[in-house]
Every structure is written in structure tokens, then in C-alpha cells.
ChimeraX commands (.cxc) that place a marker at each C-alpha (Angstrom):
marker #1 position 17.00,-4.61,-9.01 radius 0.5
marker #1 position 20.34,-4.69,-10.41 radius 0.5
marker #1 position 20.27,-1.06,-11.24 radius 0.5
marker #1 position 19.21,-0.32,-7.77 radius 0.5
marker #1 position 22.25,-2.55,-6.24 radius 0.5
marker #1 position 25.19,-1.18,-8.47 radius 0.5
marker #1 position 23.97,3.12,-6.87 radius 0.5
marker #1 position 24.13,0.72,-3.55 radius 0.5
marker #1 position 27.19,0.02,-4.38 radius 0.5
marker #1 position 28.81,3.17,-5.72 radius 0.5
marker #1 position 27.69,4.74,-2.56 radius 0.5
marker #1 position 29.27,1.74,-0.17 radius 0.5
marker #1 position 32.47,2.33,-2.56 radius 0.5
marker #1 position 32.97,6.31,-1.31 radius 0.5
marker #1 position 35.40,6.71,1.81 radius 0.5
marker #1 position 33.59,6.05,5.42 radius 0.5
marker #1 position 34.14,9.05,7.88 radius 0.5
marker #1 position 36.33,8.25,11.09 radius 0.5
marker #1 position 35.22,6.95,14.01 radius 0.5
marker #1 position 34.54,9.56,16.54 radius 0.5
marker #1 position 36.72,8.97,19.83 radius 0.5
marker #1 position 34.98,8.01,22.87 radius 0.5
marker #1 position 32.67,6.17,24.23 radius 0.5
marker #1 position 29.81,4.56,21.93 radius 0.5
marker #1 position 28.43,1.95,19.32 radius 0.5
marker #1 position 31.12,0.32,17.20 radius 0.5
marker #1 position 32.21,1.31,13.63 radius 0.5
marker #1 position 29.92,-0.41,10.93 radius 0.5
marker #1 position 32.12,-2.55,7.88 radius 0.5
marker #1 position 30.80,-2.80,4.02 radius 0.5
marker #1 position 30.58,-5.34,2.94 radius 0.5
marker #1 position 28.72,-7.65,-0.02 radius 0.5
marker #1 position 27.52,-10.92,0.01 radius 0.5
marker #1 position 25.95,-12.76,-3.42 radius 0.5
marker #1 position 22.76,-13.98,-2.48 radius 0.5
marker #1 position 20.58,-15.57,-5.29 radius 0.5
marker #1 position 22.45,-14.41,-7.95 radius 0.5
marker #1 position 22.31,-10.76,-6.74 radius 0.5
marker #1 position 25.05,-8.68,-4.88 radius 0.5
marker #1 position 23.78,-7.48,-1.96 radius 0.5
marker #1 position 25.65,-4.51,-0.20 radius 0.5
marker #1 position 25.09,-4.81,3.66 radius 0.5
marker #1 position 26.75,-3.20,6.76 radius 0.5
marker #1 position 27.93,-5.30,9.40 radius 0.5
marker #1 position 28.20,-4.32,13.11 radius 0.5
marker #1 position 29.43,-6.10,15.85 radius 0.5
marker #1 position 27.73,-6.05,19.23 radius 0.5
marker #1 position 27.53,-7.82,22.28 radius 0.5
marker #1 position 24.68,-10.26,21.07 radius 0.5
marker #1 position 24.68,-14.04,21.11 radius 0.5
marker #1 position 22.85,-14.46,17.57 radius 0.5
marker #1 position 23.04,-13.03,14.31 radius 0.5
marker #1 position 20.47,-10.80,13.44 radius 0.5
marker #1 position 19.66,-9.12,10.07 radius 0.5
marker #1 position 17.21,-6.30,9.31 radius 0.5
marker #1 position 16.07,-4.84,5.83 radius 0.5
marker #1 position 15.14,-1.00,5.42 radius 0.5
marker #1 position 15.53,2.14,3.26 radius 0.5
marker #1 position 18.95,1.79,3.88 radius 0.5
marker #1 position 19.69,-1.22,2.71 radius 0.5
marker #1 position 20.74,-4.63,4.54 radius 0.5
marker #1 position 22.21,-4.43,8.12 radius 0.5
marker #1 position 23.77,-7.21,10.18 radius 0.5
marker #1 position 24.68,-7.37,13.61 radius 0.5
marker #1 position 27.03,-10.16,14.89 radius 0.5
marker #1 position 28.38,-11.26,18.00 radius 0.5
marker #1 position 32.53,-10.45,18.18 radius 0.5
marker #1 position 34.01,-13.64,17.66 radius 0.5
marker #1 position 31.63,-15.02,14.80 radius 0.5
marker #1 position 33.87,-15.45,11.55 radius 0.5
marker #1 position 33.11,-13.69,8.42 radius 0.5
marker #1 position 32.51,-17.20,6.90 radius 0.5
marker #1 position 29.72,-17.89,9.12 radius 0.5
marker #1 position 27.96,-14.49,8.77 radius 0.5
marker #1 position 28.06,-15.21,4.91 radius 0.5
marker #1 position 26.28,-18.77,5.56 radius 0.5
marker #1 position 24.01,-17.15,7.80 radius 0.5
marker #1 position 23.10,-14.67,4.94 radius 0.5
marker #1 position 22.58,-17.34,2.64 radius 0.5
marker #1 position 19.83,-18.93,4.33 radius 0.5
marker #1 position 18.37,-16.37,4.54 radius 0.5
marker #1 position 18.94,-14.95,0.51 radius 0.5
marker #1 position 15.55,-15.59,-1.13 radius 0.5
marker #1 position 14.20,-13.34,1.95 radius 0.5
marker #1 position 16.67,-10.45,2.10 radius 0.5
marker #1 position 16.32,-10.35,-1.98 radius 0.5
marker #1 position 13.11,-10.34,-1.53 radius 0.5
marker #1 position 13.08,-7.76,1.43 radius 0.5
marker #1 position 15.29,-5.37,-0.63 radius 0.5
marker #1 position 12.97,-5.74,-4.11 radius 0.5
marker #1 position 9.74,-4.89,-1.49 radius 0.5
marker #1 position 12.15,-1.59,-0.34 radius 0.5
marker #1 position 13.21,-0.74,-3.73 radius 0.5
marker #1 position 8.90,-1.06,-5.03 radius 0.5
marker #1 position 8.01,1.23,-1.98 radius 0.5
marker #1 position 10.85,3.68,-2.85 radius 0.5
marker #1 position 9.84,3.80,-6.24 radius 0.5
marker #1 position 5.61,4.57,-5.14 radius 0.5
marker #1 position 6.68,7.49,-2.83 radius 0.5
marker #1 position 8.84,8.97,-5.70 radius 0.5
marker #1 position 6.14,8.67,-7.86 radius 0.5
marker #1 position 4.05,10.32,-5.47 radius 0.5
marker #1 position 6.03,13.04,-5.01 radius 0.5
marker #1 position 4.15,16.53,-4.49 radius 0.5
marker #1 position 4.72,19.05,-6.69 radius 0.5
marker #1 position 3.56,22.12,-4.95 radius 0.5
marker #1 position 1.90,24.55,-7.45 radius 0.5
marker #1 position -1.21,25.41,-9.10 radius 0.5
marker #1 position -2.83,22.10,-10.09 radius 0.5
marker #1 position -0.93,19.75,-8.17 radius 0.5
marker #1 position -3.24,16.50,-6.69 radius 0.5
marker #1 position -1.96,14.67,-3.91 radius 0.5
marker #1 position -4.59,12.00,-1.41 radius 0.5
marker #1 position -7.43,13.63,0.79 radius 0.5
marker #1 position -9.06,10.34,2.76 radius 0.5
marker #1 position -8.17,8.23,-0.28 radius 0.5
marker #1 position -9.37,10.78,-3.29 radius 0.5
marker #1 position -7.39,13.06,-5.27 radius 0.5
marker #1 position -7.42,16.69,-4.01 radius 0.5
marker #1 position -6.85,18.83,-6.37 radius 0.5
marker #1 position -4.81,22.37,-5.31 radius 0.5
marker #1 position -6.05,25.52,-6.61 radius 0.5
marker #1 position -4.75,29.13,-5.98 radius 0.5
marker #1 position -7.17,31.99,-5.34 radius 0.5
marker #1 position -6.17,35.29,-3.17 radius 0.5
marker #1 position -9.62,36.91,-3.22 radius 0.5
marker #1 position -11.37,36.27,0.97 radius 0.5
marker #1 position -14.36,34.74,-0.89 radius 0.5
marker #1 position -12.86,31.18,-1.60 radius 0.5
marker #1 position -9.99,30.89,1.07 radius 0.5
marker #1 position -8.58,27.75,1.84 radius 0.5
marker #1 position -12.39,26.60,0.89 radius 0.5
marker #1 position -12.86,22.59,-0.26 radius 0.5
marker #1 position -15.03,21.83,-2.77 radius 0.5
marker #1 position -16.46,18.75,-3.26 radius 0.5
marker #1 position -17.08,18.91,-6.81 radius 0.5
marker #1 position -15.52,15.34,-8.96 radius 0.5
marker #1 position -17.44,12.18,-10.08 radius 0.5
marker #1 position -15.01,10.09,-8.26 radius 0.5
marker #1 position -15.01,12.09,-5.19 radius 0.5
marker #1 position -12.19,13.84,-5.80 radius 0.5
marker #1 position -12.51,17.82,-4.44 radius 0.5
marker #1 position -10.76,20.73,-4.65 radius 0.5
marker #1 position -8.72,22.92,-2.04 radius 0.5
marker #1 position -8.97,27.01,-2.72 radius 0.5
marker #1 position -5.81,28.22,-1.33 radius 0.5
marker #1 position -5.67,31.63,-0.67 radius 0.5
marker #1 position -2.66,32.61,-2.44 radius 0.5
marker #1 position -1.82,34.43,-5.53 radius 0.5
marker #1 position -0.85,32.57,-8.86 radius 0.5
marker #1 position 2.61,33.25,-8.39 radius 0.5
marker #1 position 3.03,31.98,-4.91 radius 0.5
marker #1 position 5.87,29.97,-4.22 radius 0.5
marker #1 position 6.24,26.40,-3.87 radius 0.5
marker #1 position 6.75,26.52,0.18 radius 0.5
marker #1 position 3.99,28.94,0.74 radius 0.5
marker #1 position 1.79,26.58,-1.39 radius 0.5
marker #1 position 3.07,23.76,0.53 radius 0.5
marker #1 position 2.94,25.20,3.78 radius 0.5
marker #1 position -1.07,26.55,3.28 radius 0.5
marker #1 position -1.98,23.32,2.27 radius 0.5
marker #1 position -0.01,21.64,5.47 radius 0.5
marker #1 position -1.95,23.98,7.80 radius 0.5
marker #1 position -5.49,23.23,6.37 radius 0.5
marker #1 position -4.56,19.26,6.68 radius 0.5
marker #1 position -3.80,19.63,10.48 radius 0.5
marker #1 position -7.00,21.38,10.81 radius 0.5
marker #1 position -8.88,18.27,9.12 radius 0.5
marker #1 position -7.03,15.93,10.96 radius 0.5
marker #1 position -7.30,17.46,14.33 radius 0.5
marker #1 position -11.28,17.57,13.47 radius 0.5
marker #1 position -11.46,13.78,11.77 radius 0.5
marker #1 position -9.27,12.39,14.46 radius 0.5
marker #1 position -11.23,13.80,17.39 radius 0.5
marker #1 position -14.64,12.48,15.76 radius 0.5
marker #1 position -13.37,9.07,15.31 radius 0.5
marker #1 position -11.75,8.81,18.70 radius 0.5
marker #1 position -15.25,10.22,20.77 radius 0.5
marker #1 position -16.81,7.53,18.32 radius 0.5
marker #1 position -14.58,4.35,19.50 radius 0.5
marker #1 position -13.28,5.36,22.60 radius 0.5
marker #1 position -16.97,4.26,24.21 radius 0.5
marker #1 position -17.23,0.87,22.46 radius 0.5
marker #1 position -14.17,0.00,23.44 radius 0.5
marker #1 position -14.61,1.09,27.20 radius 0.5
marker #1 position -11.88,3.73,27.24 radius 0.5
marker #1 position -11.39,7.23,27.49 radius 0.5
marker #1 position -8.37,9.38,25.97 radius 0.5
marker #1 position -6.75,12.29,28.12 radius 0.5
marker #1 position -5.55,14.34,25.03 radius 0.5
marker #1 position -5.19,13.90,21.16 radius 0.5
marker #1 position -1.30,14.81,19.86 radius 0.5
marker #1 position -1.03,15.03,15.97 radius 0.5
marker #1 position 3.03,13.84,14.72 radius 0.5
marker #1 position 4.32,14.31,11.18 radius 0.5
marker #1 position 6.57,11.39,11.85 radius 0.5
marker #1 position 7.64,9.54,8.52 radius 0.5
marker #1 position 7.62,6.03,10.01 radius 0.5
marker #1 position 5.26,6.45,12.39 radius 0.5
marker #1 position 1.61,6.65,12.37 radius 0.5
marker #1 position 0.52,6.68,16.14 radius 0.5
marker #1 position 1.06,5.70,19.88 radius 0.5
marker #1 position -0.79,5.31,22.91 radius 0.5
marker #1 position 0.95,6.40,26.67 radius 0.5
marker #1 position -0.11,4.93,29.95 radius 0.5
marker #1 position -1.74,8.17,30.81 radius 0.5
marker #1 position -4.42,8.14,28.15 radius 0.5
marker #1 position -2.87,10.43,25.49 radius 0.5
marker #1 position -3.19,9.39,21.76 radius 0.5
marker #1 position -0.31,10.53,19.24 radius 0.5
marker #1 position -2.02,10.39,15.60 radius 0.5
marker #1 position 0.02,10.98,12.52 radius 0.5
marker #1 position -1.63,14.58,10.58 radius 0.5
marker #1 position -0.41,12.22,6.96 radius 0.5
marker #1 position -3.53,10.01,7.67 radius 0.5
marker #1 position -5.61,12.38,6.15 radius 0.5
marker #1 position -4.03,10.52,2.60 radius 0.5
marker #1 position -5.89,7.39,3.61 radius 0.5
marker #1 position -9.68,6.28,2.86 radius 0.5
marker #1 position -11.56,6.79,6.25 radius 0.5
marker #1 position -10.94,2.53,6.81 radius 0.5
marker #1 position -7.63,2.81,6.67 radius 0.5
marker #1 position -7.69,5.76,9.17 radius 0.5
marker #1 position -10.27,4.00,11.52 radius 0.5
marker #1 position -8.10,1.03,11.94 radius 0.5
marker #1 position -4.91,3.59,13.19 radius 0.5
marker #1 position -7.53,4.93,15.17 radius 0.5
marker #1 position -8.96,1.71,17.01 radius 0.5
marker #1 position -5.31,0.36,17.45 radius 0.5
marker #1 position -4.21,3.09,19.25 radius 0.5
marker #1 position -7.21,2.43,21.88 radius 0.5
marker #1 position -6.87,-0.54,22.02 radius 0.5
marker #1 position -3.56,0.20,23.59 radius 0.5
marker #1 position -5.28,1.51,26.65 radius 0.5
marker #1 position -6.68,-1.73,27.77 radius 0.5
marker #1 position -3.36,-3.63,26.86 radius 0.5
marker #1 position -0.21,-1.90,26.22 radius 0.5
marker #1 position 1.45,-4.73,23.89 radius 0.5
marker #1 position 0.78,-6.71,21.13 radius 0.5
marker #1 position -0.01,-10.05,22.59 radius 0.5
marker #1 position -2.82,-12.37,21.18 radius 0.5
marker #1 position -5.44,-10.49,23.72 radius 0.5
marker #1 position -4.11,-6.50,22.20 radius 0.5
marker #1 position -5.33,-7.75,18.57 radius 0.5
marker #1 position -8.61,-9.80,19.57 radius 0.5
marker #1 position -9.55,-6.35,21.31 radius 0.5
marker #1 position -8.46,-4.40,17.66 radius 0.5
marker #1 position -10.99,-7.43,16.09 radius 0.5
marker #1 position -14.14,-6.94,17.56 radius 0.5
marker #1 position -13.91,-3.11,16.30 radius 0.5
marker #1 position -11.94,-3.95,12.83 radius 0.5
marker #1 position -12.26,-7.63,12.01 radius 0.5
marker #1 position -10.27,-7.32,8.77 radius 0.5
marker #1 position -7.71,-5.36,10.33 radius 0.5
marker #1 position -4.76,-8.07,8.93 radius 0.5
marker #1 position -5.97,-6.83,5.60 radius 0.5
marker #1 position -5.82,-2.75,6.61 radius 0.5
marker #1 position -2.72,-3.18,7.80 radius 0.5
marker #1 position -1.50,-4.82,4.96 radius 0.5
marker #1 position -2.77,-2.09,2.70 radius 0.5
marker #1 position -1.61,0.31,4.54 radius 0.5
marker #1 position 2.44,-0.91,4.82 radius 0.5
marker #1 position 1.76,-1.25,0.88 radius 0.5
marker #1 position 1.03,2.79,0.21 radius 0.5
marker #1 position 3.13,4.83,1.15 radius 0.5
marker #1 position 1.83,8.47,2.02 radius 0.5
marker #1 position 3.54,11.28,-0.38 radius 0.5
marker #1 position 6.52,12.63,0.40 radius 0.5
marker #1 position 6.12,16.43,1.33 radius 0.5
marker #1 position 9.81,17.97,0.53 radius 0.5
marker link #1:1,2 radius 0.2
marker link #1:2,3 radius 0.2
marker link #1:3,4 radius 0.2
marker link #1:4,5 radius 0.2
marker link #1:5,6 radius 0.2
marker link #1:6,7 radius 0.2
marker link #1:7,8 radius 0.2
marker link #1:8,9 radius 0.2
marker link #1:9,10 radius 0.2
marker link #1:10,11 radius 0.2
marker link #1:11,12 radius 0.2
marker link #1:12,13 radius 0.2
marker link #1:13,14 radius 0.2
marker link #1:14,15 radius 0.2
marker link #1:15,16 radius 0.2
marker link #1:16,17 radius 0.2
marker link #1:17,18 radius 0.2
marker link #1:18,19 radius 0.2
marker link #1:19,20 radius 0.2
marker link #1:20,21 radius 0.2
marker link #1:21,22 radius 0.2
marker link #1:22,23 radius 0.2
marker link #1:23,24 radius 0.2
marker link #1:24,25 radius 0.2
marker link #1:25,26 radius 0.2
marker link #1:26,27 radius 0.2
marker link #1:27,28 radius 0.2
marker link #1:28,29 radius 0.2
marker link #1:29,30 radius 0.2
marker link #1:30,31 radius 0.2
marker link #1:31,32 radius 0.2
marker link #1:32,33 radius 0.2
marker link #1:33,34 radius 0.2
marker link #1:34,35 radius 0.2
marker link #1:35,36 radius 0.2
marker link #1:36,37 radius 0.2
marker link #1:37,38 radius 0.2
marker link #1:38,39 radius 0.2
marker link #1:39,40 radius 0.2
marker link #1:40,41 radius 0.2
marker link #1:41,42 radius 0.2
marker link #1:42,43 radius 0.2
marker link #1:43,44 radius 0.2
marker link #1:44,45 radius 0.2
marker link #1:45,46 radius 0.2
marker link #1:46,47 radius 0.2
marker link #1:47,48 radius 0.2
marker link #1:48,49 radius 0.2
marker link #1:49,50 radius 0.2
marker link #1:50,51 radius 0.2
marker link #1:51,52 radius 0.2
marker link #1:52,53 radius 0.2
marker link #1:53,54 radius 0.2
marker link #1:54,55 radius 0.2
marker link #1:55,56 radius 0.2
marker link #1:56,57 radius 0.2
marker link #1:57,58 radius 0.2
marker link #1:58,59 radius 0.2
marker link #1:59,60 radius 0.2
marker link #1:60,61 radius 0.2
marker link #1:61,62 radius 0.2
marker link #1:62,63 radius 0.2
marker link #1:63,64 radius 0.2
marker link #1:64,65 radius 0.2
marker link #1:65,66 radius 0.2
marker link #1:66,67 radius 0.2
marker link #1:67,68 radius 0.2
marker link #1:68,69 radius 0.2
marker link #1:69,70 radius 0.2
marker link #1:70,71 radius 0.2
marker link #1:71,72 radius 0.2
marker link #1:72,73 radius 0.2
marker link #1:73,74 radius 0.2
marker link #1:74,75 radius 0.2
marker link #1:75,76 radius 0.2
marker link #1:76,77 radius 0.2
marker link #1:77,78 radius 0.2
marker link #1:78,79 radius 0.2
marker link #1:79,80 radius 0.2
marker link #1:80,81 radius 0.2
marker link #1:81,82 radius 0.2
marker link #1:82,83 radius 0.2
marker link #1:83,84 radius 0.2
marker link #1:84,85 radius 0.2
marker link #1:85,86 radius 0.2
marker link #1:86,87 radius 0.2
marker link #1:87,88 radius 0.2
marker link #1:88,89 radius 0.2
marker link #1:89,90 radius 0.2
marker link #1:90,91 radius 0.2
marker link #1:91,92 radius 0.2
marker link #1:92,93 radius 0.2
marker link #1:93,94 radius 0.2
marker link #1:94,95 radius 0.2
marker link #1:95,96 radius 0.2
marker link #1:96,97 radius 0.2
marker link #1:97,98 radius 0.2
marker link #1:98,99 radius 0.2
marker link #1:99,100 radius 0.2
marker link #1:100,101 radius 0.2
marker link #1:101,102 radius 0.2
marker link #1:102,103 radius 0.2
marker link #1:103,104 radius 0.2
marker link #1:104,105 radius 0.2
marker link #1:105,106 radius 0.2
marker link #1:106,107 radius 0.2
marker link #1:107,108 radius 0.2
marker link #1:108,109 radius 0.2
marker link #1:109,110 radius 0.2
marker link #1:110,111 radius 0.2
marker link #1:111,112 radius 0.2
marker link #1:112,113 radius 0.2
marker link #1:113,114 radius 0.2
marker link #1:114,115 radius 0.2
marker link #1:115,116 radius 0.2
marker link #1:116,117 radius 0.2
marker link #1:117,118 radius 0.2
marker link #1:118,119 radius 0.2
marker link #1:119,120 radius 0.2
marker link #1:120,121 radius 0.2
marker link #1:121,122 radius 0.2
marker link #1:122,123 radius 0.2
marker link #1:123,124 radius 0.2
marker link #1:124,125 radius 0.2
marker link #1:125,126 radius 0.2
marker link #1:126,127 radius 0.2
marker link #1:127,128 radius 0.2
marker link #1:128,129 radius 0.2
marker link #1:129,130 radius 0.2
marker link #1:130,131 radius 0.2
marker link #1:131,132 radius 0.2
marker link #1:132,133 radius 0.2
marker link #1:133,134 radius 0.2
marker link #1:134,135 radius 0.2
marker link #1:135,136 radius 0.2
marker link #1:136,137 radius 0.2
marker link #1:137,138 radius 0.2
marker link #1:138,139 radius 0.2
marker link #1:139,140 radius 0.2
marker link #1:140,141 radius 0.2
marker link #1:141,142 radius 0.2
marker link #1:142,143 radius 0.2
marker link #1:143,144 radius 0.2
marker link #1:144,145 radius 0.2
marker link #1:145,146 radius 0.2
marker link #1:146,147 radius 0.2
marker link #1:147,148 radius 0.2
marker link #1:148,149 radius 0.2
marker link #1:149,150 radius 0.2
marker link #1:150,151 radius 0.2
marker link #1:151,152 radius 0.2
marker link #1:152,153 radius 0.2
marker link #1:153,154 radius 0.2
marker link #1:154,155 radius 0.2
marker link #1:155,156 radius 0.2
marker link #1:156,157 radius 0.2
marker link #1:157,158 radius 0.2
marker link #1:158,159 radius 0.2
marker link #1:159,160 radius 0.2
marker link #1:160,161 radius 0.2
marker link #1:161,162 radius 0.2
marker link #1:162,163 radius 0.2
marker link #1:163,164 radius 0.2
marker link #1:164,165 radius 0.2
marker link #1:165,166 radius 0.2
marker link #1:166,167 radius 0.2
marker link #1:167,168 radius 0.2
marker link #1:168,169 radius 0.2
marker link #1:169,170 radius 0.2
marker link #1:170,171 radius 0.2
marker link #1:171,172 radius 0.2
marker link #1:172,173 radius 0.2
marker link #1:173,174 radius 0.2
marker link #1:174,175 radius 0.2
marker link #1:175,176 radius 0.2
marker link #1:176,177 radius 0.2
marker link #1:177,178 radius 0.2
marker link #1:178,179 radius 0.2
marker link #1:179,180 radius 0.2
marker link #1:180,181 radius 0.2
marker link #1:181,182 radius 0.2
marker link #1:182,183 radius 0.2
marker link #1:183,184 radius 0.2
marker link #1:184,185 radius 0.2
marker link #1:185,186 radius 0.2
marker link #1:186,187 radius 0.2
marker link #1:187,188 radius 0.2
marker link #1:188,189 radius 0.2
marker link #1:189,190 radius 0.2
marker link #1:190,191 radius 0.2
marker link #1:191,192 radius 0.2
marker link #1:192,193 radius 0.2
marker link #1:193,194 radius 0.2
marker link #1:194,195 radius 0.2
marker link #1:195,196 radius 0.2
marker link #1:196,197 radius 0.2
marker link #1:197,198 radius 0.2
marker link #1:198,199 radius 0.2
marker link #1:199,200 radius 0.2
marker link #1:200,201 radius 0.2
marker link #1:201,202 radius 0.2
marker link #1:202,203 radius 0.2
marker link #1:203,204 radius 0.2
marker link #1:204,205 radius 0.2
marker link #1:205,206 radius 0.2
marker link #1:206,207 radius 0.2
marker link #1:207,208 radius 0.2
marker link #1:208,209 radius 0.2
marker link #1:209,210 radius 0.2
marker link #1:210,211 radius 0.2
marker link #1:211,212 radius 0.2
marker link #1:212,213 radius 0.2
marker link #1:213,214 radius 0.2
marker link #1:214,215 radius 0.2
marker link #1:215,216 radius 0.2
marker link #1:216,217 radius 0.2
marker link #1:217,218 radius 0.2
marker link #1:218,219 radius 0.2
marker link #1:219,220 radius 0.2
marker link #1:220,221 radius 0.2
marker link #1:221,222 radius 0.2
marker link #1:222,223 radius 0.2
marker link #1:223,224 radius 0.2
marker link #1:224,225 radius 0.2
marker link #1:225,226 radius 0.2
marker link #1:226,227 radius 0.2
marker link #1:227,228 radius 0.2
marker link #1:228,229 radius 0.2
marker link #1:229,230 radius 0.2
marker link #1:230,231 radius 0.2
marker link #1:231,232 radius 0.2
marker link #1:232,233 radius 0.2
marker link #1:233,234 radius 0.2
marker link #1:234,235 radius 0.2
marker link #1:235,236 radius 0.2
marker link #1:236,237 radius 0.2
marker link #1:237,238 radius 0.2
marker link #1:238,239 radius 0.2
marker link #1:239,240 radius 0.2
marker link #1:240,241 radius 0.2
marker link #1:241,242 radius 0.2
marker link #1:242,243 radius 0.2
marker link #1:243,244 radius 0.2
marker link #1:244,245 radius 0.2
marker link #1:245,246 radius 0.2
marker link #1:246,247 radius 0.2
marker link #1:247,248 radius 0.2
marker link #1:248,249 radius 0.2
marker link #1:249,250 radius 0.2
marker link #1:250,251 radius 0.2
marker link #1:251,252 radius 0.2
marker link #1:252,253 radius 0.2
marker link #1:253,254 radius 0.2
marker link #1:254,255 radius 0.2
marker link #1:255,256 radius 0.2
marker link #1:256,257 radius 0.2
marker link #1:257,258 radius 0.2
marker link #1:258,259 radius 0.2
marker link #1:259,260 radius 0.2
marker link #1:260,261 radius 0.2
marker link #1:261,262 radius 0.2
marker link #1:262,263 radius 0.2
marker link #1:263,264 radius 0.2
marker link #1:264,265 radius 0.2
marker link #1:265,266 radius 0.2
marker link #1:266,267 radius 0.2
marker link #1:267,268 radius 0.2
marker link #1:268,269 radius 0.2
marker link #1:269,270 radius 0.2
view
């Protein structure tokens, strides 16, 4: 981690842009704090709050205090708090390092996840094998004909294969949605498909379901549990004890999806 910290820091040590005039949320200070033996950068922002709250993302660590809270007592607060920001920050740093990892490299050859085998991109401009998927690996793995010449460049590779995934998705998600929506004594208005990078669906009051197009990286489970979770939302609209015994009798080990599925991260496409 201490690699990771010091770039942290180098980037909290470069000048911070004005605040813009007007009317809106107050400037954010850098600051560090040594928590378990580690220096932890963190912004702090002061807002009209009566606690202090802490949150832990890609970004980093981010505090937000009351106004007249002392510095002293934000650093206490921190420190009870140490072995799970440092541990917060390590689980960031691990998922950072898997989506890098994953990173597509969009040419001839490339693999990236189709329902939780590899897919394997292949580049052929004759009609006879456009954008066709062929099942064809021992593990399950397959292989997508794209219908693009050799030299084809790495956004037209990356936009072909883009368009045949919201094709499959638009078919998978519509076949597992006619398939749950009746056991669960619902019905959905429309389907929406999102490329959102945090996201991977939402239910409205009206009966539309938003489903992320990326769940196509997932094994069918995976996707199934999205799936029943956003139906569920049309009976109850929250997450209260009642929300997840509805997601249970559908996906009992959905504690366990879940998991798995904050744990592996989908590829990044840029």
C-alpha cells in the first residue's frame, strides 16, 4: 500500500484550483492523518451535519464534519476508525489493481468475459462470418467474428464488439425478466439497458427496469440475482428486512452473489 499512498500523496501535494464564487458546497482541505502505521491522505469538508462521517472510494478517504468540530477531534475520530479505513483503502487499491489487469485491449485476439467465459475477438470482413459467435472451447469459452478487416482500428473493434453485447443483453435480459417477473407476481412496463460504471440496475415506481449492458461479463447467476433484485423492487421499493426475504425465495444465496459480484470488477472499456 505504501506505494499506492505516496502517488496519493504527490497528487494531494499539486496546487487546488480556486473556489468558484457563488453559491454552493464548501471548499474541500488535504489533509493526512497516520492511521496504523500508514499515512492516509483524506479530504475534509465541512457541512452542516451533527456527526462525523467518513466514506472510502476510488478517490481515496473523504470526511465530512460539522463547522465547529476541531481538527483534533476529527483526527481521534479517524483513529477509531484506522484498522477500517486501512483496510477500506487496501480493498480499493486490490479492486483498482483487477480492473487494470482487466483492461481490454481492442485488437485481433483480445479476450475479455461473455456470461463468465473468455470470448475470444476475431476479425473477419467477408458477410459469411459477421459478428457470428462460435461456441467452440473446452471451457466454454467462444469466439466473436467481427466483421472487420485485420487492420481495423482499435475503436471500430471496440465499438463492433459494444454493439453485438447490447444486442445479447437486450435478448438475455428480456428472457430472464419474462422468466421471474411471474414468480414473483410482477410485471415490468419497459426494459432500459445503462453503461453506468457504478451502477448495475434500478427499478421506478412505474414498472420500468434499468439493467446495466456490462452484465453480459458475469456467469448467468450472477446476472439472475441483478435481475431478481431489480423485481423485487416492484413489490417494495427499499431495502428493508421484507425487500431481501422477497430477493430469497428467488436467490437464497444471494449474500454470497452479491459478494462475488462487489469482488469482480467488470473490464474497463477505454
Amino acid at each position: 500500500m505504501a506505494s499506492w499512498v505516496q502517488q496519493v500523496l504527490a497528487w494531494l501535494d499539486a496546487p487546488a484550483p480556486p473556489p468558484a464564487a457563488g453559491v454552493g458546497p464548501r471548499p474541500q482541505a488535504r489533509r493526512e492523518v497516520l492511521l496504523a502505521g500508514q499515512r492516509v491522505p483524506y479530504r475534509l469538508q465541512r457541512a452542516r451535519r451533527k456527526s462525523i462521517g467518513m466514506t472510502v472510494g476510488a478517490d481515496g478517504l473523504a470526511v465530512r464534519a460539522p463547522s465547529g468540530v476541531t481538527l483534533a477531534t476529527i483526527d481521534a475520530a479517524l483513529q477509531e476508525k484506522a484498522d477500517w479505513i486501512v483496510r477500506k483503502l487496501g480493498e480499493v487499491q486490490q479492486r483498482q489493481r483487477l480492473q487494470e489487469a482487466a483492461r481490454i485491449v481492442w485488437q485481433a485476439g483480445a479476450q475479455l468475459p461473455y456470461l463468465g467465459a473468455p470470448l475470444t475477438l476475431r476479425l473477419d470482413a467477408t458477410q459469411r462470418r459477421r459478428q457470428q459467435l462460435l461456441h467452440s472451447d473446452a471451457d466454454g469459452g467462444a469466439q466473436l467474428f467481427l466483421g472487420l478487416a485485420q487492420d481495423a482500428q482499435p475503436a471500430q473493434i471496440r465499438d463492433a464488439t459494444q454493439a453485438w453485447f447490447l444486442r445479447q443483453a437486450r435478448s438475455h435480459f428480456d428472457a430472464r425478466l419474462a422468466h421471474f417477473a411471474p414468480q414473483l407476481g410482477v410485471q415490468h412496463s419497459r426494459l432500459r439497458l445503462s453503461g453506468a460504471a457504478t451502477r448495475w440496475g434500478s427499478a421506478r415506481s412505474d414498472g420500468s427496469i434499468m439493467l446495466n449492458w456490462r452484465l453480459l461479463h458475469y456467469r448467468p447467476a450472477l446476472i439472475d440475482y441483478v435481475v431478481v433484485h431489480e423485481l423485487s423492487h416492484l413489490r417494495v421499493m427499499d431495502h428493508s428486512p421484507q425487500f431481501w426475504r422477497i430477493v430469497a425465495t428467488l436467490v437464497p444465496d444471494y449474500a454470497q452473489l452479491r459478494q462475488q459480484l462487489r469482488a469482480q470488477p467488470a473490464p474497463p472499456w477505454d
